[in-house]
LOZABA-907806 format. One record per residue (C-alpha): residue in three letters; chain; x, y, z. Coordinates in nm, 3 decimals. Each point is the difference from the previous one (the first is absolute). Layout:
REM LOZABA-907806
+-----+---+---------+---------+---------+
|   r | c |       X |       Y |       Z |
+-----+---+---------+---------+---------+
| ala | A |       X |       Y |       Z |
...
+-----+---+---------+---------+---------+
This chain:
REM LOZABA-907806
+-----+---+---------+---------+---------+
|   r | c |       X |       Y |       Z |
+-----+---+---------+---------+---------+
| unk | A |  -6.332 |   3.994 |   3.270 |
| unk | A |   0.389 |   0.034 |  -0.050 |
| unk | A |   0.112 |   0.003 |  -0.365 |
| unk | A |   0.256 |  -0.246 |  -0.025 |
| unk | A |   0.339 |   0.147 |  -0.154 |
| unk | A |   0.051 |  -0.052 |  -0.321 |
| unk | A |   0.188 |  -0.263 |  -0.092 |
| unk | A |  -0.037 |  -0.157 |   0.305 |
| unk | A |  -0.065 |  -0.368 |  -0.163 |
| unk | A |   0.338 |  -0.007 |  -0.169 |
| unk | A |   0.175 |   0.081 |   0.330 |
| unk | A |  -0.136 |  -0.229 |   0.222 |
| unk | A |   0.027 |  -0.283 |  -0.286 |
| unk | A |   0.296 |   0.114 |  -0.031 |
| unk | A |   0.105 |  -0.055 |   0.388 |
| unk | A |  -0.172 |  -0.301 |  -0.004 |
| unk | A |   0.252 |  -0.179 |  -0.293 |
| unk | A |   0.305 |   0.190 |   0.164 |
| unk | A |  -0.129 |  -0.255 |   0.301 |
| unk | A |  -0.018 |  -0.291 |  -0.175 |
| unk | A |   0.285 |   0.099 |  -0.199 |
| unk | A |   0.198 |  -0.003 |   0.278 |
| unk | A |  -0.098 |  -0.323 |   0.200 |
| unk | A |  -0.014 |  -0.201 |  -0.282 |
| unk | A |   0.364 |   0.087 |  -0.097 |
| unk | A |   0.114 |  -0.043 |   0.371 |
| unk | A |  -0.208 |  -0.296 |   0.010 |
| unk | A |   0.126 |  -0.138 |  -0.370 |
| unk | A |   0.336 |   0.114 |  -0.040 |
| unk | A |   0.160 |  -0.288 |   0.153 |
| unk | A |  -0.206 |  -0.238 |  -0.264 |
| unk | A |  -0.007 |   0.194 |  -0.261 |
| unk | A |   0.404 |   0.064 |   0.016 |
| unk | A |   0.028 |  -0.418 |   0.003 |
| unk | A |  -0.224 |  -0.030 |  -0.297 |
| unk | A |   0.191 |   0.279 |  -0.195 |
| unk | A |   0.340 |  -0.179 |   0.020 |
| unk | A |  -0.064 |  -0.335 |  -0.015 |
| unk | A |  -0.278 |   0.057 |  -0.291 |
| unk | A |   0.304 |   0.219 |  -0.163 |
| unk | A |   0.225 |  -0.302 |   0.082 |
| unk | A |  -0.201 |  -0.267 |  -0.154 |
| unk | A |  -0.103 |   0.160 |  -0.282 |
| unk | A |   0.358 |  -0.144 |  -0.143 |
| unk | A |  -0.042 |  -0.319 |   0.192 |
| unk | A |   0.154 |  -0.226 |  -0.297 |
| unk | A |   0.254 |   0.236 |  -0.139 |
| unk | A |   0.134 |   0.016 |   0.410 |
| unk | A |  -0.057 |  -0.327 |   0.112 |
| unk | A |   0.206 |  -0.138 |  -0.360 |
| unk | A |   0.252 |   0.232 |   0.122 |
| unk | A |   0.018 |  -0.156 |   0.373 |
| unk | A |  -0.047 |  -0.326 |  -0.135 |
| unk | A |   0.120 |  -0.052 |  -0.325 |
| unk | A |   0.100 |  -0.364 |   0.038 |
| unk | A |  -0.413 |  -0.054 |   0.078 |
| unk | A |  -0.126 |   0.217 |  -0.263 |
| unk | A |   0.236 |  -0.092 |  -0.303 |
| unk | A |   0.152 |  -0.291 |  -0.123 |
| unk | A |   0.363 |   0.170 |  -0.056 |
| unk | A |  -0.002 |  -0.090 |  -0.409 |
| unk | A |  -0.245 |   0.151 |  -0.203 |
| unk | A |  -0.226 |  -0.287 |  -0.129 |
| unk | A |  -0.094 |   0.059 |  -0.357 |
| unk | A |  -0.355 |   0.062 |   0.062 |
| unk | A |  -0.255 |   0.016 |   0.273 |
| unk | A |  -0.169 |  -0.326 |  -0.186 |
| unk | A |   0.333 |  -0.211 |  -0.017 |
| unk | A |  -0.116 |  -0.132 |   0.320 |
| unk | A |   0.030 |  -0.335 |   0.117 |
| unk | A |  -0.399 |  -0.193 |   0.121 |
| unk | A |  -0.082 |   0.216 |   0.278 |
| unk | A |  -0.128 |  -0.379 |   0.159 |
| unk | A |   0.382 |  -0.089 |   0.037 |
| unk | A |   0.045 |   0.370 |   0.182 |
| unk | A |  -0.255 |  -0.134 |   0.263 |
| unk | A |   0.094 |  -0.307 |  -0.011 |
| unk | A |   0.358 |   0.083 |   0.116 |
| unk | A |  -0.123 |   0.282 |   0.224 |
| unk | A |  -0.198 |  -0.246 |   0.223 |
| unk | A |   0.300 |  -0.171 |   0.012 |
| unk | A |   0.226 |   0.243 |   0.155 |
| unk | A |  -0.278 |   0.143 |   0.206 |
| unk | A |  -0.201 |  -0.327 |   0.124 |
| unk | A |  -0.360 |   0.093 |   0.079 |
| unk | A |   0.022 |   0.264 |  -0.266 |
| unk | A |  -0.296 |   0.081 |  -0.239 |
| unk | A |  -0.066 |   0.286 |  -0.197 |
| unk | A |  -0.289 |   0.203 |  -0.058 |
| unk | A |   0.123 |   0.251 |  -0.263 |
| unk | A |   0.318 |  -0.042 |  -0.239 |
| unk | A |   0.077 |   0.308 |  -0.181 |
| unk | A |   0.207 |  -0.071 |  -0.310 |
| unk | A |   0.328 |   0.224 |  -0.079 |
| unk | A |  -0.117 |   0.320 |  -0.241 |
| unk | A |   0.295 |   0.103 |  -0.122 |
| unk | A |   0.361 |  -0.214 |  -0.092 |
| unk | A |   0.179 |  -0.062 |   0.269 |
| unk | A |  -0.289 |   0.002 |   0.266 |
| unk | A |  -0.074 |  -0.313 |   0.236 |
| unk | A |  -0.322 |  -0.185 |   0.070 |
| unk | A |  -0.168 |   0.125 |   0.258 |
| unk | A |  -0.226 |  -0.257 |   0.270 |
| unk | A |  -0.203 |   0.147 |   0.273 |
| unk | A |  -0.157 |  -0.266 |   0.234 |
| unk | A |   0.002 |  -0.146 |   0.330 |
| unk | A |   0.169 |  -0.297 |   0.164 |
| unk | A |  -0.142 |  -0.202 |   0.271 |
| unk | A |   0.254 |  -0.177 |   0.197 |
| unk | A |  -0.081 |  -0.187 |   0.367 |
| unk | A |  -0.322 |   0.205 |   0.061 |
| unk | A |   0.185 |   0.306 |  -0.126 |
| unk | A |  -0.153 |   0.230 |  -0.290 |
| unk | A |   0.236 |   0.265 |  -0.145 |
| unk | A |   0.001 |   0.218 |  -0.331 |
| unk | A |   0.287 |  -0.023 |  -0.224 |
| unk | A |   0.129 |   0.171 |  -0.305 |
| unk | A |   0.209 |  -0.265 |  -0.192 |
| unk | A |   0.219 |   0.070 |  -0.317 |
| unk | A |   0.081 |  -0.192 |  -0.287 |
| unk | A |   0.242 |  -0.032 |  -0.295 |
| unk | A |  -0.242 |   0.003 |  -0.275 |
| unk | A |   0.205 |  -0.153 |  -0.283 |
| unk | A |   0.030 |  -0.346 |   0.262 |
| unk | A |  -0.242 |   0.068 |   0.279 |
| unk | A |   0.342 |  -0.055 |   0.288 |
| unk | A |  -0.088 |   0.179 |   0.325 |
| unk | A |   0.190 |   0.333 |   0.035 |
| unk | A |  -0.130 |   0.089 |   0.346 |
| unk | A |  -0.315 |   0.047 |   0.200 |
| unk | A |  -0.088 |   0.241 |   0.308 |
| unk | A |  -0.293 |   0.023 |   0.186 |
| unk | A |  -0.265 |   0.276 |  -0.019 |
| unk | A |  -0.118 |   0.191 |   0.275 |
| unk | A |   0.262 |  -0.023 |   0.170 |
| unk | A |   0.118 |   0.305 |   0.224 |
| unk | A |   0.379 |   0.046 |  -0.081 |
| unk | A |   0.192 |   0.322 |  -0.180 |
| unk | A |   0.258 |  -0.242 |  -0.137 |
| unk | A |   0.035 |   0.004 |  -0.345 |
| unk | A |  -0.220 |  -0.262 |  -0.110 |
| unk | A |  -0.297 |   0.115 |   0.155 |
| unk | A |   0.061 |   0.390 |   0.021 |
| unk | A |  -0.241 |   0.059 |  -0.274 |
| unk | A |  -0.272 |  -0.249 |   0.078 |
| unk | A |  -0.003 |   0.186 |   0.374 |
| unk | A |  -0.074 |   0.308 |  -0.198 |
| unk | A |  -0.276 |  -0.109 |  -0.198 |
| unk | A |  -0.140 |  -0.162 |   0.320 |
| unk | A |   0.023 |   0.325 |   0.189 |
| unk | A |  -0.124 |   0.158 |  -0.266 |
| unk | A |  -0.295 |  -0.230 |  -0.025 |
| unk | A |  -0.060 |  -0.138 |   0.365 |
| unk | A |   0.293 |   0.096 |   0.244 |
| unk | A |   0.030 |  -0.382 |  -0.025 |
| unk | A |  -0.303 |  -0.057 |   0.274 |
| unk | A |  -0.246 |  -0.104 |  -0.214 |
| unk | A |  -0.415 |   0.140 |  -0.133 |
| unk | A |  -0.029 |   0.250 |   0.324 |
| unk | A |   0.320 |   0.196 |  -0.109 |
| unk | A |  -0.146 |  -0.038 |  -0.391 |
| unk | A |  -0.305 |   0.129 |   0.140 |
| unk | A |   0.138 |   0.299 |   0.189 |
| unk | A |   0.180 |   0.131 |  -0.261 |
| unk | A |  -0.313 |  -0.015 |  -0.226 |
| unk | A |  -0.148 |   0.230 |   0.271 |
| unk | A |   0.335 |   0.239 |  -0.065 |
| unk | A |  -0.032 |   0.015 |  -0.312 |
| unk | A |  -0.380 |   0.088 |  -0.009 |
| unk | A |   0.050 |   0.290 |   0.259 |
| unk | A |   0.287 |   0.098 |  -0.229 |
| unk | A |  -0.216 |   0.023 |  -0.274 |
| unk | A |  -0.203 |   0.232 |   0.167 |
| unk | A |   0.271 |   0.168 |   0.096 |
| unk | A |   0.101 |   0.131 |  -0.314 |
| unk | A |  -0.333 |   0.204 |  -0.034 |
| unk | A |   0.075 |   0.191 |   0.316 |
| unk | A |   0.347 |   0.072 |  -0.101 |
| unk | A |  -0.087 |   0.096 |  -0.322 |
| unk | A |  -0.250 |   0.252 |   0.121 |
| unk | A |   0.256 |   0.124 |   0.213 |
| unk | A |   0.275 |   0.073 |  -0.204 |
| unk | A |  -0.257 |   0.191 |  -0.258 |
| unk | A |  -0.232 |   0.186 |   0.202 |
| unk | A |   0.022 |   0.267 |  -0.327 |
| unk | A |  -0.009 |  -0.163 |  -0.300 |
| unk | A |   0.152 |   0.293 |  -0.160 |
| unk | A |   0.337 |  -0.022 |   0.147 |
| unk | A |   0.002 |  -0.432 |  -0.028 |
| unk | A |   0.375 |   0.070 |  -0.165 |
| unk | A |   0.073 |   0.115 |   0.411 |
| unk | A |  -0.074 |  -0.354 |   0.109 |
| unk | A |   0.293 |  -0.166 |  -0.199 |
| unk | A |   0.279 |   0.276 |   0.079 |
| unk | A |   0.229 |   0.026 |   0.257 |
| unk | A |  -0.013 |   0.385 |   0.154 |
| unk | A |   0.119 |   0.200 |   0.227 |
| unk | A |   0.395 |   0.009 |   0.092 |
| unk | A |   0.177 |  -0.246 |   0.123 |
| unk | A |  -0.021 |  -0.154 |   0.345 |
| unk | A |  -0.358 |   0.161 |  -0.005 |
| unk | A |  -0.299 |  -0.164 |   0.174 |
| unk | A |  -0.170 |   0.063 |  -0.344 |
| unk | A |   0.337 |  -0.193 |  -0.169 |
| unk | A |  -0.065 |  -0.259 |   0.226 |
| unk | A |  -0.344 |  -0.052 |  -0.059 |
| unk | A |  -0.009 |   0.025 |  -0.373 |
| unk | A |   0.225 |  -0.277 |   0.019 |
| unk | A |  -0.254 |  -0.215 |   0.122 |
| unk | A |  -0.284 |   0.166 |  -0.206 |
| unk | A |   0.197 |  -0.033 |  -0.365 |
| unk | A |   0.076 |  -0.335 |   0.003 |
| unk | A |  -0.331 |  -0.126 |   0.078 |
| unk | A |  -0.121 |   0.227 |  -0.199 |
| unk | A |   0.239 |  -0.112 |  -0.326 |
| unk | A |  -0.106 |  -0.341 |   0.060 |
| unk | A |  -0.359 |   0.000 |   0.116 |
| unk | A |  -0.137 |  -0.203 |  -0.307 |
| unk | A |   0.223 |  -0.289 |   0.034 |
| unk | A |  -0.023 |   0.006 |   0.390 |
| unk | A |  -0.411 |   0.024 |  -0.071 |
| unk | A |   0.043 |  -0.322 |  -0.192 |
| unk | A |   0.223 |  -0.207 |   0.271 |
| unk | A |  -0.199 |   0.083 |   0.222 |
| unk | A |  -0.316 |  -0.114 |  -0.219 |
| unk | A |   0.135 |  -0.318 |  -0.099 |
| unk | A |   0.177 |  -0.060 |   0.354 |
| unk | A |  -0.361 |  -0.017 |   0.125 |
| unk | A |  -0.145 |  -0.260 |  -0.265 |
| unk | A |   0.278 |  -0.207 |   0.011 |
| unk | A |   0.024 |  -0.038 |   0.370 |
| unk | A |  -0.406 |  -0.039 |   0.038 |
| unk | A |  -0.078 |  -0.166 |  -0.294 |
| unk | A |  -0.335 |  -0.164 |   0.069 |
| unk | A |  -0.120 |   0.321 |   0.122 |
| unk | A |   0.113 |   0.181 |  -0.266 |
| unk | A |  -0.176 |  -0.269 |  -0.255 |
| unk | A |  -0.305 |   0.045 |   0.178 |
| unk | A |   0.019 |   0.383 |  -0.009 |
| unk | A |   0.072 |   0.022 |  -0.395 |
| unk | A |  -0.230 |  -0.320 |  -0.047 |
| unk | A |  -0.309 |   0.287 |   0.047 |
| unk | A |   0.111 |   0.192 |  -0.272 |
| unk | A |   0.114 |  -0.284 |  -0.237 |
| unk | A |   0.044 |  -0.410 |   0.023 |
| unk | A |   0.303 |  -0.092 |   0.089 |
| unk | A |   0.057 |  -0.359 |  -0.099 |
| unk | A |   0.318 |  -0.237 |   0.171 |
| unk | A |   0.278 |  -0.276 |  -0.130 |
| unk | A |  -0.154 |  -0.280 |  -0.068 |
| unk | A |   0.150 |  -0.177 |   0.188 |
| unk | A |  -0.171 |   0.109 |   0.290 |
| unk | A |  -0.330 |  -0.078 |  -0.124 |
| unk | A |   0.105 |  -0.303 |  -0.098 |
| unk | A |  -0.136 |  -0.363 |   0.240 |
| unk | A |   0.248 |  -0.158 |   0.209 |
| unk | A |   0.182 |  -0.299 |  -0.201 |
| unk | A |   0.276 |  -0.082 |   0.292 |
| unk | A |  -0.048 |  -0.391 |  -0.118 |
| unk | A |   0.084 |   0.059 |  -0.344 |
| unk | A |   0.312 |  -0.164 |  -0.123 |
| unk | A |   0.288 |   0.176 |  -0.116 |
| unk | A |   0.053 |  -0.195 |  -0.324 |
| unk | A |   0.094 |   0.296 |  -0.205 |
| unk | A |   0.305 |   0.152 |   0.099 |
| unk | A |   0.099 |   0.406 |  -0.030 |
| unk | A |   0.162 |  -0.039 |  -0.345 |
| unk | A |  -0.294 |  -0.175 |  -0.172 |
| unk | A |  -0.220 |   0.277 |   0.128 |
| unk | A |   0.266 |   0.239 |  -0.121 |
| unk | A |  -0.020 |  -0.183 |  -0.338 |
| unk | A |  -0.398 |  -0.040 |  -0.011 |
| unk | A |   0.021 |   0.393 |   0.040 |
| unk | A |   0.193 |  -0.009 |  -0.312 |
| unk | A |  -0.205 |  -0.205 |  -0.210 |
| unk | A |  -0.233 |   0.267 |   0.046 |
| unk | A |   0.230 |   0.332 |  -0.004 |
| unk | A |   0.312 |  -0.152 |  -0.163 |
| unk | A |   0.187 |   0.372 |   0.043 |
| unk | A |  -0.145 |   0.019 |   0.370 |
| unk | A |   0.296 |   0.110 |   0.229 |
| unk | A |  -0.039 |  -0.150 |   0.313 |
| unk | A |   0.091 |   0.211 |   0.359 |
| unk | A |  -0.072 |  -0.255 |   0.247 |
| unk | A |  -0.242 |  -0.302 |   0.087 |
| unk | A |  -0.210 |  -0.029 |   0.344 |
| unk | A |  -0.066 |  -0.327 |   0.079 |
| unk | A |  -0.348 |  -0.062 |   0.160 |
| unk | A |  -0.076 |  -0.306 |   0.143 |
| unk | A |  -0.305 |   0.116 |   0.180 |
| unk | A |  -0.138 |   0.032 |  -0.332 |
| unk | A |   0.194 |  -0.259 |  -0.166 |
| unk | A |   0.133 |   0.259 |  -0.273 |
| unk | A |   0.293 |   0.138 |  -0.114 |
| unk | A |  -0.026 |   0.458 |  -0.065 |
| unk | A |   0.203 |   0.063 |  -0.241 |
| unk | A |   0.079 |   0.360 |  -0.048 |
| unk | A |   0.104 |   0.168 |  -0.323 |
| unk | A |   0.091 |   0.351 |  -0.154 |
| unk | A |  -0.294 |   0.089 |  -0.205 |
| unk | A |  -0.030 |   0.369 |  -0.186 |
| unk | A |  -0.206 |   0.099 |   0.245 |
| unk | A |   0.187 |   0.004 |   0.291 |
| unk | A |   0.029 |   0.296 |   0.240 |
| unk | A |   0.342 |  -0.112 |   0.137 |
| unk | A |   0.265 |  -0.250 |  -0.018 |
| unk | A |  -0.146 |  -0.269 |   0.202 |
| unk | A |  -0.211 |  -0.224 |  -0.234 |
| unk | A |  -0.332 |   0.101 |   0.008 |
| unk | A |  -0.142 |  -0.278 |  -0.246 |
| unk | A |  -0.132 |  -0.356 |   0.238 |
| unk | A |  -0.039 |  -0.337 |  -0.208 |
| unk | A |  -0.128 |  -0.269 |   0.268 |
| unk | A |   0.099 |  -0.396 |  -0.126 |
| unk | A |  -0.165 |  -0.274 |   0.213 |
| unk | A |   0.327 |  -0.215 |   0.164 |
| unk | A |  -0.231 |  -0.281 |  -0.114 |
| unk | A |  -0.010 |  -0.027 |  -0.328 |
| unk | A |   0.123 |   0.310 |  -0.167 |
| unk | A |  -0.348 |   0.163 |  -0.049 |
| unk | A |  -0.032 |   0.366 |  -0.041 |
| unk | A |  -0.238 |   0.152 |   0.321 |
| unk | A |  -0.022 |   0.359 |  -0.145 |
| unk | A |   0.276 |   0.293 |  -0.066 |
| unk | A |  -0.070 |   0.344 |   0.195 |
| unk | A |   0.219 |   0.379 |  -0.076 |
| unk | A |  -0.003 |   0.146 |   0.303 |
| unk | A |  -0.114 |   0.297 |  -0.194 |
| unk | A |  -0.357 |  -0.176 |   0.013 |
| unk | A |  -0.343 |   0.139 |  -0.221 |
| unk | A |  -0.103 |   0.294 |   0.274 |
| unk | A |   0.150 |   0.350 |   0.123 |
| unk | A |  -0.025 |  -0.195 |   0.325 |
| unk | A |   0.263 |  -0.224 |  -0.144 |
| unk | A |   0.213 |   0.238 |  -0.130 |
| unk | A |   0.025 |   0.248 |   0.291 |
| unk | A |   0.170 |  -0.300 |   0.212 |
| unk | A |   0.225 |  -0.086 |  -0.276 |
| unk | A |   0.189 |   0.322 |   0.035 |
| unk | A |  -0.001 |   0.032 |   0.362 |
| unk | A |   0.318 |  -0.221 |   0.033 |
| unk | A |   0.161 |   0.092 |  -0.312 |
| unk | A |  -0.056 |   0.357 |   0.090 |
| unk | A |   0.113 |  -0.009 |   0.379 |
| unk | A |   0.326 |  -0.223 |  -0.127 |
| unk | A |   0.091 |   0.282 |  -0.283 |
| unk | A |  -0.025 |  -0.264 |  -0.240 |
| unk | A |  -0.262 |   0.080 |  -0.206 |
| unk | A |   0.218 |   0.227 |  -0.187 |
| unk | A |   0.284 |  -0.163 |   0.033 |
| unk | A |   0.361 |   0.131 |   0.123 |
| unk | A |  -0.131 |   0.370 |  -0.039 |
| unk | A |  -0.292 |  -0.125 |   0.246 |
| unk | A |   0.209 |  -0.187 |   0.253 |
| unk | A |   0.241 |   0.316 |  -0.030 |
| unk | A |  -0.338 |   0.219 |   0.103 |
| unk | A |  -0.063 |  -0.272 |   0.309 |
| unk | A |   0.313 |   0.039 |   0.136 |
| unk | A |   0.030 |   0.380 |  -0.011 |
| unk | A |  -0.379 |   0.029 |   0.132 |
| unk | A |   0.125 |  -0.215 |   0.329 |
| unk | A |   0.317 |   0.171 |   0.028 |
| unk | A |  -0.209 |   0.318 |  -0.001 |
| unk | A |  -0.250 |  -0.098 |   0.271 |
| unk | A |   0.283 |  -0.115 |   0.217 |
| unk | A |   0.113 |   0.356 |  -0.029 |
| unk | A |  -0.342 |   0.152 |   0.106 |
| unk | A |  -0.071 |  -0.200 |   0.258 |
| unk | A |   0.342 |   0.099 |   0.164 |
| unk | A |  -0.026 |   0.371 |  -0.089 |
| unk | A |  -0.374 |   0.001 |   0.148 |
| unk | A |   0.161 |  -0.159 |   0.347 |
| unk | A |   0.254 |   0.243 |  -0.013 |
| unk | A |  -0.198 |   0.322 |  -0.037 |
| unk | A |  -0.243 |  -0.126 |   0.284 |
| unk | A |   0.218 |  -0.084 |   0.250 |
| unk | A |   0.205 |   0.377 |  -0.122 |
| unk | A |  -0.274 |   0.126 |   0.013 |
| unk | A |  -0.191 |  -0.157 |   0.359 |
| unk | A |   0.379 |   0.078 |   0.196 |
| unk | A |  -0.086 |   0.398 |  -0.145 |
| unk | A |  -0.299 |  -0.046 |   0.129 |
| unk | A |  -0.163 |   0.114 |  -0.257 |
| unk | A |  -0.293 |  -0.183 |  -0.004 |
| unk | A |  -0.015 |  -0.015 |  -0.380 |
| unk | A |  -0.011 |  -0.360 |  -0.191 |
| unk | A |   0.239 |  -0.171 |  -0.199 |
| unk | A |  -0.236 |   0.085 |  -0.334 |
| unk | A |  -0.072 |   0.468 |   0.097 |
| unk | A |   0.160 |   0.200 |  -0.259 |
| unk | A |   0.288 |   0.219 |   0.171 |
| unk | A |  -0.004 |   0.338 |  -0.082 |
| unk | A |   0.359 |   0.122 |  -0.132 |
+-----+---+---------+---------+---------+
């Protein structure tokens, strides 16, 4: 019998992730660098899209205070006016002075079904202006809802969702086999965030694709985590649902009511809310005639972001309470999907956070160019060694 060297385990795992290593960033890089920037993009999708748009997103005169609204009825009201067809499913109210009301719905118009964004003055509920989502133009309207869709989709709809689930799961695993790369000693881990050798080096050059993914290998780890639960979300429920119960809105458990009529209008619901939470601050209202309810969503103390994680459901009917919901729910189930958003956005800790997503994306753009680079350096040397091999100085 042959003794095998010793060793000889870690070398040929080790050959075997400089593989994958290797076709998975040839393979990814082109994703992965679309992710990166439009994630990093997005992750100030209000602060740029006020700036692009500011006679959409504010109302030009600071109104005294996000409550010194006029009935958010008369906003619809004069919306379906200027945009015939018009109805909304979600109207987000203004959250700061000087904000606008924000309507997201659709419009059906001669057999045609679109998605619009709509804005309105909130102190008379007068149209400011309206443009259509999903729409595939850079101008300067719709520059940052391309983005997000890119981000999201690439605009084509579940199968692109879908794929990009897949990229971020092999991502995920990716980071295992580059972090056992870039510490094969645990003694010298400091090595694995330096830049050596001189300049111009093929050890420079390769540090500076090692370093950065090294610096930010947590917060690339948790993209990547979240990008995979947020673009497969039933079969990430399912997965965490054998560990712990995950429970949903309640909406969606709720029985179809499509014949129930809509005698209750949003600001009674907003006002029924009241009765019951009179310092309640509302974000926004879904309106759910499926279930012949009203969601309203408010900021509660035990929110994980700034979206409103608190759901009080009012019948259109009569006014009747159907059950309130946190999104934060009663099981670790819950909680884990709570986060995965306000974690992947930056926002669960707040401007510091988003600061965090942005640098994390502008970081992975860089390694995914770097690791191109050094391949195809390295594959015209014909050298034969991959994109991920330590260089020798």
């Amino acid at each position: 019998m042959v003794a095998r060297a010793p060793g000889g385990w870690r070398v040929r795992t080790r050959l075997a992730l400089l593989a994958w290593h290797r076709w998975f960033g040839l393979g990814a890089s082109l994703w992965l660098l679309l992710l990166a920037l439009t994630g990093s993009a997005i992750t100030f999708y209000d602060e740029l899209d006020t700036w692009l748009n500011p006679d959409l997103r504010t109302t030009g005169e600071v109104v005294a205070t996000p409550d010194a609204t006029a009935p958010r009825a008369l906003a619809i009201a004069r919306a379906q006016e200027a945009v015939p067809g018009f109805e909304p499913w979600i109207v987000e109210l203004p959250h700061a002075p000087g904000r606008t009301l924000w309507m997201l719905g659709h419009q059906e118009r001669g057999g045609v079904e679109r998605d619009l964004q709509l804005f309105s003055h909130p102190a008379d509920g007068r149209v400011l202006g309206w443009r259509e989502q999903g729409r595939l133009a850079l101008d300067r309207r719709h520059a940052m809802d391309v983005l997000y869709g890119l981000h999201v989709d690439l605009m084509l709809g579940p199968v692109a969702t879908w794929l990009f689930g897949l990229v971020s799961l092999l991502w995920l695993l990716d980071h295992l086999a580059a972090a056992w790369l870039s510490l094969p000693r645990l003694a010298a881990w400091r090595d694995a965030f330096r830049l050596a050798g001189p300049a111009g080096s093929g050890r420079r050059r390769h540090d500076r694709h090692r370093a950065p993914g090294m610096w930010l290998l947590v917060l690339t780890f948790v993209m990547s985590l979240t990008g995979v639960t947020l673009a497969w979300p039933e079969a990430s429920r399912d997965a965490v649902g054998m560990l712990s119960p995950v429970s949903e809105r309640l909406d969606w458990t709720m029985p179809p009511a499509t014949d129930t009529p809509r005698t209750i209008d949003i600001d009674q619901a907003i006002a029924r809310v009241h009765a019951q939470q009179p310092d309640a601050r509302i974000h926004s209202v879904r309106i759910l005639p499926r279930v012949g309810a009203y969601a309203v969503r408010t900021f509660d103390p035990r929110d994980v972001d700034q979206q409103g994680r608190l759901w009080t459901y009012v019948a259109m009917d009569d006014g009747r309470l159907l059950g309130q919901r946190h999104d934060l729910g009663e099981s670790a189930g819950d909680a884990f999907f709570v986060w995965q958003y306000a974690l992947h956005s930056g926002q669960a800790f707040g401007l510091p956070g988003r600061v965090a997503v942005f640098v994390s994306g502008v970081g992975t753009a860089l390694v995914c160019v770097t690791g191109v680079w050094l391949w195809w350096r390295r594959r015209r040397a014909g050298r034969g060694q991959t994109a991920a091999e330590p260089v020798r100085p």
